[in-house]
Structures are given as structure tokens and as C-alpha cells.
C-alpha positions, 0 to 999 in steps of 0.5 A: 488460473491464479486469480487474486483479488487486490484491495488497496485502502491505506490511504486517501487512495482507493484501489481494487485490482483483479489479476491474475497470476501477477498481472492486472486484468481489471483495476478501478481507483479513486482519489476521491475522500472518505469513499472507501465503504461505499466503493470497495465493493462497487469496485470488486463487482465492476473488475469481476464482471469487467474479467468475465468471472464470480467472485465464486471464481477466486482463489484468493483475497489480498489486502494492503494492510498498512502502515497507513490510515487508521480507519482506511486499513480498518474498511479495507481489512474488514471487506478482505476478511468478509469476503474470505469468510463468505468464499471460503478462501484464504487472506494474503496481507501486502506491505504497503509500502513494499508494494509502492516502492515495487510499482516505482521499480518497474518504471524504468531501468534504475542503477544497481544501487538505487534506493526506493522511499516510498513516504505515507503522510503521517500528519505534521512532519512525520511520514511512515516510510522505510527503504527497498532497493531494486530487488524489492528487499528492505534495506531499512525497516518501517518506521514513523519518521519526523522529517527534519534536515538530518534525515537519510543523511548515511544512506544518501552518502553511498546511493541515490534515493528516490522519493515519493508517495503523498507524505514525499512533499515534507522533504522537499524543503527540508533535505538537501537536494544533492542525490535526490530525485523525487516523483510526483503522483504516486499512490498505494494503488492494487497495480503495485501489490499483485506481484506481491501476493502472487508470490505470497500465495505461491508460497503460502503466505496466507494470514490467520483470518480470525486474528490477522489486524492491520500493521498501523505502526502508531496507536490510533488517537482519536479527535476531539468530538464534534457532537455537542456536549461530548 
């Protein structure tokens, strides 16, 4: 057995899956705000017992580790790392967005020269995004985009793109409709990142647990205070 437990808290969308060797076992999700603290580890409890198995029994922890929410990377990293340090096995970290664009992949049988863009809300017109074909390889590197009429104009002469995710919505007005697709309801969620860190662990992609931090791309800016007199 290859069992690997998948964190996913990039975003609004909390997600922990069991799988093993690549195929989900047991997954609990939630779209439900700000639940992330209180339901990581509810979750590993609920698809462990759901399995039959201890945490004792995995051979290893898988995080998204952005880009995405500041806060929601930082809650999911942290559970993944205590985790590692308590059992005693090593840390796999996931693209987010690759493993978005590879759960979209595997619902239908695309053309050769499809293009994926998942899209993560980034607040006003910006979204964190990147571009995968259908192969899962990156044909163009993450990045905070400011949407606006231009975007993916080269990449749109040559392929049909497909776009989705929460921050997808910002193009819909903007881009001109001609070879676009766009699909609803598409989260980060721990089904898309099993492959993924099945493959990373068979090649020993492993992170140094001491010093790995999330990818957050953009410095984190904090609000202004609500407490009185701050």
C-alpha cells in the first residue's frame, strides 16, 4: 500500500483525502468560510476511520501549498507539518493549480491541443493562474494576473482554452467569448492532488520539513485593524 494523506486549503474550499497509491479512498470537503482550523483534523480522523486504518498507518502527508489565501496555506501547512513531525514521515507539497487543472483533465476525453486555466481569486481583477496542457505540464508559469480585455490573447490564436475555478467568473465579461469554454464549480479539492503526490513520493519529491513555506506568490498585506484604537 501507498497511502498519502491529501490536505487541500488554498482557498474558501477545505478538502482531505486518503488515497492510496493515486486513487482516493475516503475525502471529506467543505465550502463552508473560516472552517479550516476546526475541520482539517476532524476531517483526517473521519477518512482514516472511514479507511479502516491509524494515522500510524501512512506513509506520508501531502499539502496544496498554494498560491492561494494567505491564512488558509498557512492552517493547512501547519496541520501537514505537525502531522509529519508526530509520525515521523515525510512532507509532499502540490501545485494548486496543477492539480486543478489535472482534476478538469480527467473529465473528458479533451483535444491534443487544449489548454487548462485554472484561476484563483486574487481580490479586485487579479487571479493567480498559470496554464497546463493535457499532460498536466506547464505551458505558462504561475502568476498574479490583472484581468483585462488583452489577456491570453497569443495563447488563444493557436488553442481553445478552458477556464475555471473561483477567480474564472472576472473573465467572463472581460475576454472575448471566441475559443473559450468556461466551467462552473470548480474547486482545489484533495481528489485532484492524489495523483500528483503519488508521483511525487515514488520519486522522492519530498520537502525539507524544517524550512518548507507555502508558494503565496504576493506578500501577504494585512487589513486594517477591527479592534478599537489600533
Amino acid at each position: 500500500m501507498s497511502l498519502i494523506l491529501n490536505i487541500e486549503t488554498a482557498t474558501q474550499h477545505c478538502s482531505v483525502g486518503l488515497a492510496d497509491h493515486g486513487k482516493i479512498i475516503a475525502i471529506r470537503e467543505s465550502n463552508e468560510k473560516n472552517i479550516h482550523a476546526s475541520k482539517v483534523t476532524v476531517f483526517t480522523d473521519e477518512v482514516c476511520r472511514e479507511a479502516g486504518i491509524g494515522m500510524k498507518d501512512l506513509d506520508v502527508i501531502a499539502v496544496s501549498k498554494g498560491p492561494g489565501s494567505y491564512t488558509g496555506l498557512r492552517i493547512g501547512v501547519s496541520a501537514a507539518k505537525g502531522f509529519c513531525y508526530a509520525l515521523g514521515i515525510p512532507l509532499l507539497a502540490v501545485p494548486t493549480l496543477q492539480s486543478m487543472a489535472l482534476k478538469v483533465s480527467m473529465l473528458s476525453n479533451y483535444p491534443e491541443d487544449i489548454l487548462f486555466c485554472p484561476m484563483i481569486d486574487a481580490r479586485r481583477m487579479e487571479v493567480y493562474t498559470a496554464l497546463f496542457d493535457r499532460e498536466n505540464k506547464p505551458v505558462k508559469d504561475t502568476e498574479a494576473l490583472i484581468m483585462d480585455e488583452n489577456s491570453f490573447e497569443e495563447e488563444l490564436k493557436g488553442h481553445e482554452i478552458i477556464y475555471f475555478g473561483d477567480g474564472a467568473e472576472k473573465g467572463r465579461e472581460l475576454l472575448d467569448p471566441k475559443g473559450m469554454k468556461f466551467l462552473d464549480g470548480i474547486q482545489p479539492s484533495a481528489d485532484g492532488m492524489a495523483i500528483i503526490s503519488y508521483n511525487k513520493f515514488g520519486k522522492g519529491h519530498t520537502e525539507d520539513l524544517a524550512y518548507f513555506e507555502p508558494f503565496y506568490l504576493k506578500d501577504f498585506i494585512a487589513g486594517p485593524s477591527k479592534v478599537k484604537g489600533l
